[in-house]
C-alpha positions in Angstrom: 120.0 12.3 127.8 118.2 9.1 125.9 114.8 9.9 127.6 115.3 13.3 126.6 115.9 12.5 123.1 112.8 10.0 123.6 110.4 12.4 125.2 111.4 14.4 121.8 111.2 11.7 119.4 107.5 11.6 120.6 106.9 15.0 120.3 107.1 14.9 116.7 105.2 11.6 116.7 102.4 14.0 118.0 103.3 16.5 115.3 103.2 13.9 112.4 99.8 12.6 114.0 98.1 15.8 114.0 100.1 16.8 110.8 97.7 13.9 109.0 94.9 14.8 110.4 95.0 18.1 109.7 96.6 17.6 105.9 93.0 15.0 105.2 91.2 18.2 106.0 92.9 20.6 103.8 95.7 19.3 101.6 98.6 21.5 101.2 101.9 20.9 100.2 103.0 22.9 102.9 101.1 20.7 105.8 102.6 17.4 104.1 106.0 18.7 103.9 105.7 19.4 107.6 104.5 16.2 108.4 106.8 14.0 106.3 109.9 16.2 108.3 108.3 15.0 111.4 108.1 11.2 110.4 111.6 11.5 109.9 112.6 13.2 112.8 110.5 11.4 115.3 111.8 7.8 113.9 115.6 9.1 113.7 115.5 9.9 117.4 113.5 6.8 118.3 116.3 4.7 116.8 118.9 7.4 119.2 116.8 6.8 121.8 116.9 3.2 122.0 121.1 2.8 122.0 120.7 2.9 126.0 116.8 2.7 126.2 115.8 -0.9 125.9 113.7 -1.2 122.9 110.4 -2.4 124.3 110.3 0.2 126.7 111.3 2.7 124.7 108.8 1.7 121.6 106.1 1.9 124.1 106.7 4.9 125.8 107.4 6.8 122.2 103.9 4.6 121.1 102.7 6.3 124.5 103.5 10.4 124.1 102.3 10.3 120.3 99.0 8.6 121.4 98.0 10.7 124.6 99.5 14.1 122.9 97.0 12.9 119.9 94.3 12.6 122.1 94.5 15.8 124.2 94.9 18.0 120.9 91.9 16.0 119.3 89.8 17.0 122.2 90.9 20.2 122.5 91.3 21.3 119.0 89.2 18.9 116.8 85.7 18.9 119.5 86.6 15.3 119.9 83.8 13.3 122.5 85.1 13.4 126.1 83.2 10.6 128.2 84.9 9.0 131.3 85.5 6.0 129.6 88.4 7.7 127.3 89.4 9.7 130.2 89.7 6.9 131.8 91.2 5.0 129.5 93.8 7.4 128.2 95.0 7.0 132.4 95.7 3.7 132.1 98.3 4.6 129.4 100.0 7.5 131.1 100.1 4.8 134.6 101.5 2.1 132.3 103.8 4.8 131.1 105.3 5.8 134.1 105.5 2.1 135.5 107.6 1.3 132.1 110.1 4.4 133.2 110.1 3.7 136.6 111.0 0.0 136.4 113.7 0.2 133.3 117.2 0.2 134.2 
């Protein structure tokens, strides 16, 4: 249940991130609200999270889903560059990722 709660916690890490982004391009009360809720939520699940997660692991992976889910909605929805050197960069994260679940206990 914890990496569920994790795997949620950076869901709304994403939301918050793109939340900014989008509330620098057109401030609205609305969009801030959004992405203050978000802060809020992602941080009180991180803390859930890491009761039985240990907390390096669980800092990085949460660190992990808010920066890759960032970067696949800046490509996709704000015509971010794509080269194979952030491709292949943003790899290296998702490996690392995995490696971090597959070796916690």
């Amino acid at each position: 249940m914890s990496w569920l709660i994790l795997f949620l916690a950076g869901l709304f890490e994403i939301v918050w991130a793109v939340g900014l982004k989008v509330s620098s391009q057109s401030p609205s009360p609305w969009l801030y609200s959004v992405t203050v809720v978000a802060i809020i939520a992602s941080m009180m699940l991180l803390a859930l999270a890491m009761k039985e997660i240990p907390l390096g692991t669980a800092y990085a992976i949460w660190t992990g889903i808010g920066a890759i889910g960032s970067f696949i909605i800046g490509l996709i929805y704000f015509s971010e560059p794509i080269s194979f050197a952030r491709l292949a960069s943003a790899l290296f994260i998702v490996i690392g990722l995995v490696g971090l679940k597959l070796t916690s206990h």
